[in-house]
C-alpha positions as CSV (number, residue, x, y, z in Angstrom):
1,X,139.0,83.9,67.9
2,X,136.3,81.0,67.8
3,X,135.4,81.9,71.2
4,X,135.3,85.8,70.6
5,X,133.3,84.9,67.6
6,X,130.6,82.5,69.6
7,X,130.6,85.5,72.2
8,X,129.0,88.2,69.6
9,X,126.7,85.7,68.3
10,X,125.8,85.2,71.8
11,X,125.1,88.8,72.5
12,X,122.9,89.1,69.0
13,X,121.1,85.8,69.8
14,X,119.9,87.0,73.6
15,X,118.9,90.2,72.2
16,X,116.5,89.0,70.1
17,X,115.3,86.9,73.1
18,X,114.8,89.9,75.1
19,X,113.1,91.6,72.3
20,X,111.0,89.3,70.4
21,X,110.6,86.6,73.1
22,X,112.2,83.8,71.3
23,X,114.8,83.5,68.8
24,X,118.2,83.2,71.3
25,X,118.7,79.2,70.7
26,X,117.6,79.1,66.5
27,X,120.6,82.1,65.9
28,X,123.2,80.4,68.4
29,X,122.9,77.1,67.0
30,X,122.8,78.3,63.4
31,X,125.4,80.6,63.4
32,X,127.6,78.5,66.0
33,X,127.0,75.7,64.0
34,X,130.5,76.6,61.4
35,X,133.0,75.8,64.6
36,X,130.6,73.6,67.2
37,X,128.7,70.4,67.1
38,X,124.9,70.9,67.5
39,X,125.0,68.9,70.3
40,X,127.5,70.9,71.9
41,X,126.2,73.8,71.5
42,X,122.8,72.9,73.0
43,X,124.6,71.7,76.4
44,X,126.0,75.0,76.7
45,X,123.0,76.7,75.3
46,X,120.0,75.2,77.8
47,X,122.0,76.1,81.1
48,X,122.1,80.2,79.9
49,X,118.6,79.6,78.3
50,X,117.0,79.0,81.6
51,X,118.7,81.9,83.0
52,X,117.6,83.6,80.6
53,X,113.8,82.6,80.5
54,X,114.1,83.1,84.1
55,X,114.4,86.8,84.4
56,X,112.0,87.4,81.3
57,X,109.4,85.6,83.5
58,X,110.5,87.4,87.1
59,X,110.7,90.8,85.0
60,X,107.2,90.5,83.7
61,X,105.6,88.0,86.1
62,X,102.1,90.3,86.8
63,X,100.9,89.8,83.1
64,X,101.9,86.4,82.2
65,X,98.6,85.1,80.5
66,X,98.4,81.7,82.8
67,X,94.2,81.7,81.9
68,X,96.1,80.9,77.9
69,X,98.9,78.8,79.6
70,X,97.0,76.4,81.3
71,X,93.9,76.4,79.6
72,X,95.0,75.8,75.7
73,X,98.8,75.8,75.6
74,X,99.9,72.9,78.5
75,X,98.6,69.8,77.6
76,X,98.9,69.9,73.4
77,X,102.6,71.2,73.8
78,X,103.0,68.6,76.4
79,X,101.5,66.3,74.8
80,X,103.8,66.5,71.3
81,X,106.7,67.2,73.5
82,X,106.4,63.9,75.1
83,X,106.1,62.4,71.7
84,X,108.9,64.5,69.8
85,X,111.4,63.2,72.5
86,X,110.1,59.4,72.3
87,X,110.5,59.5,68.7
88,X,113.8,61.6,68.3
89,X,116.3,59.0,66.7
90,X,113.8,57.0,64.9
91,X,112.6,59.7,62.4
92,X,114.8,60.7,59.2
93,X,115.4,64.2,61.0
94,X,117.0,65.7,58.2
95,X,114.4,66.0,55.9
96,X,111.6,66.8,58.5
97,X,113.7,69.7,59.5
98,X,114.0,71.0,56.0
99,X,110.0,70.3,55.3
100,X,109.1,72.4,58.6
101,X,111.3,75.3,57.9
102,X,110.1,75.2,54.2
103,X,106.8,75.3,55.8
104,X,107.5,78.5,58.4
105,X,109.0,80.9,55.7
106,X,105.5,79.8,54.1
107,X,103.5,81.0,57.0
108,X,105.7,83.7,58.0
109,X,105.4,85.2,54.4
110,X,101.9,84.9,54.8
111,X,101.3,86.4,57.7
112,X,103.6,89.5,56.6
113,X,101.6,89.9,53.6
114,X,98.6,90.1,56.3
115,X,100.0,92.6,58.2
116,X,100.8,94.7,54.9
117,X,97.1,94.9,54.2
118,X,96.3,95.3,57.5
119,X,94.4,92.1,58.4
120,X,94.0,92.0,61.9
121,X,95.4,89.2,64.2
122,X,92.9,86.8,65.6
123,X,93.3,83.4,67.5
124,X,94.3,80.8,64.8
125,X,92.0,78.0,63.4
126,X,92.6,74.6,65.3
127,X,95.5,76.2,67.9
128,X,95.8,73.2,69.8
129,X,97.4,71.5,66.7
130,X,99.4,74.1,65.9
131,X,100.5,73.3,69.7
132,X,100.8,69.8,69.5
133,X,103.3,70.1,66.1
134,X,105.1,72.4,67.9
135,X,105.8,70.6,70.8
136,X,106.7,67.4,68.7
137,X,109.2,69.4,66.6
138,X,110.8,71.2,69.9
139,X,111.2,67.5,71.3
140,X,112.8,66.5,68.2
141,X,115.2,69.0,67.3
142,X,114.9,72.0,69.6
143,X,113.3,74.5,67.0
144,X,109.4,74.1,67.5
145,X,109.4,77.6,68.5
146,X,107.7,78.8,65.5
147,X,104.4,77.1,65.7
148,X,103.9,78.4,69.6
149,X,105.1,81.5,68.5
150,X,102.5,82.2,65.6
151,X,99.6,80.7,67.6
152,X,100.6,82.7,70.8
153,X,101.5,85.8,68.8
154,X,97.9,85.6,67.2
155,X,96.1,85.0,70.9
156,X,98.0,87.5,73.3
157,X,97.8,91.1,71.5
158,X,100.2,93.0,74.4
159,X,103.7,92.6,73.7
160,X,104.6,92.2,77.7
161,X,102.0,89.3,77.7
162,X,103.5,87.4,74.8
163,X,107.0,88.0,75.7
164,X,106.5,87.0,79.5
165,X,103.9,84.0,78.9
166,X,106.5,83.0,76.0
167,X,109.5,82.6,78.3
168,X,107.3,80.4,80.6
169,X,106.8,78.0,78.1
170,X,110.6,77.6,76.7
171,X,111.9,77.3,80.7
172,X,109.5,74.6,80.6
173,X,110.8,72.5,77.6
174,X,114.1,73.4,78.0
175,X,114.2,72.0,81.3
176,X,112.1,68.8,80.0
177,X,115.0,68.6,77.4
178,X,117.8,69.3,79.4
179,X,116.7,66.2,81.5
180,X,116.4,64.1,78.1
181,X,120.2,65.2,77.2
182,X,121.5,65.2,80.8
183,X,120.5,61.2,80.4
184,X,122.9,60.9,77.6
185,X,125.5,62.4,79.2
186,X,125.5,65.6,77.4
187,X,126.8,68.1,80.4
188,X,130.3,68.1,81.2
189,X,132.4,69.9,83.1
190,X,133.6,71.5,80.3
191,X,130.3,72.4,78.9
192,X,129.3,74.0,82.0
193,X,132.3,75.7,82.5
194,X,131.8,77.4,78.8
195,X,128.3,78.2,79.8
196,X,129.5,80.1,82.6
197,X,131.8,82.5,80.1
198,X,129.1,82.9,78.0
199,X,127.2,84.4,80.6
200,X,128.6,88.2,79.8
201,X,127.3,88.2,76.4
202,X,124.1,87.0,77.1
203,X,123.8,89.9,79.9
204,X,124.7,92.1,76.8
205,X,122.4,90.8,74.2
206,X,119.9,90.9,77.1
207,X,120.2,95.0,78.2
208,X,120.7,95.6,74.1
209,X,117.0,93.5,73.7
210,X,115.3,95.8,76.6
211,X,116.5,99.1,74.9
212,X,114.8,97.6,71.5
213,X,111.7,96.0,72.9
214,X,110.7,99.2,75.1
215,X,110.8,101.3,72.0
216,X,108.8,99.0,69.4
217,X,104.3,100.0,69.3
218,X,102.2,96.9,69.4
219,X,102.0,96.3,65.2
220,X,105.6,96.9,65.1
221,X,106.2,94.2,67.8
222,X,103.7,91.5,65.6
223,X,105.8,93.2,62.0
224,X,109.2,92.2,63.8
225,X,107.5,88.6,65.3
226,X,106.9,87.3,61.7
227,X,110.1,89.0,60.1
228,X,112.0,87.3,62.8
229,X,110.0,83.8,62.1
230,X,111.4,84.4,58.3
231,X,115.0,85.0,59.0
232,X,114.9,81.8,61.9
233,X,113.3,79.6,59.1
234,X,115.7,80.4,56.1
235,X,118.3,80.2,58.4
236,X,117.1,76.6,59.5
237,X,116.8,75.7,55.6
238,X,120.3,76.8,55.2
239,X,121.9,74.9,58.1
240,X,120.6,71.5,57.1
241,X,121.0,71.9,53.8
242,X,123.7,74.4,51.8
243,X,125.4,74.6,55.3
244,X,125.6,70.9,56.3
């Protein structure tokens, strides 16, 4: 039953993926979270991730935005990636996580009540921080998806784009991660062995997350982005703190 259970939270968690373009490791790890370890779940996580990113990124390879990529997104993200991992069990990780998902439902509120108005997107103020936080909080715990996300979702306007150029940059760190865990021992044969049964569901969640994204307009897509961003970050609060 714990394994039938994982499996449907599996197939919900890659089809938001497919859809939204992230939201596949903040849903597994959250709702997985009542029966797994963290760490657990992560080494089976990054394997079907990758796989995942993979085909997001051969499916929509033509309009990747590599001009946004390389010019304003590599080096901060790298940058606080590189110092999120350094840090990562000298910080009181705890609290930070509950201050930064205190601070997303902030900003995805925000932008929501934007969108209601009808205040149009534009490239946030001082992006390359937004960058560099979100690479330092993806080196520490795995969830800096949020920062990219906003700034990303506020500089590529085509939902293709976003969704495509997105999956580049979580293959990236993930693979930068998995090294960093792979280091401390964290895949086993057992691990890899469960990521290869959890393969199904994520080719579930994935076909279920096609059939949604193809039928969402432009301002639905951003409307779904920031609702998303709300339900990861209350979620996040909940796990490290009612739920822990």
């Amino acid at each position: 039953m714990t394994w039938a259970y994982l499996a449907v939270v599996m197939v919900i968690a890659f089809a938001t993926e497919t859809a939204a373009g992230f939201g596949a490791t903040i849903l597994s790890v959250t709702f997985g979270a009542f029966f797994f370890k963290v760490d657990a779940l992560l080494a089976m996580l990054l394997p079907i991730n990758a796989v995942t990113s993979t085909l997001l990124i051969w499916r929509g390879h033509r309009v990747i935005a590599w001009h946004v990529l390389l010019r304003e997104v590599a080096i901060p993200i790298g940058l606080g990636f590189g110092v999120g991992i350094a840090v990562r069990s000298r910080l009181p990780t705890d609290e930070l996580v509950i201050a930064f998902a205190l601070f997303v439902t902030a900003l995805a509120a925000n932008q929501l009540r934007q969108i209601a108005k009808g205040v149009a997107a534009g490239a946030p103020s001082y992006a390359s921080l937004w960058l560099l936080g979100g690479g330092v909080i993806q080196g520490l715990f795995g969830t800096g998806g949020p920062l990219v996300v906003h700034t990303l979702a506020r500089r590529i306007e085509d939902k293709s784009a976003f969704r495509s150029t997105l999956a580049v940059v979580w293959l990236t760190l993930n693979v930068g991660l998995s090294a960093n865990l792979a280091m401390q021992g964290a895949f086993t044969r057992a691990s890899l062995l469960a990521s290869a049964g959890l393969v199904v569901p994520m080719l579930v969640g994935m076909r279920v997350g096609e059939s949604v994204f193809r039928r969402l307009s432009g301002e639905t897509f951003r409307k779904f982005i920031y609702q998303l961003l709300l339900v990861a970050s209350v979620l996040l609060l909940l796990r490290n703190t009612v739920l822990r």
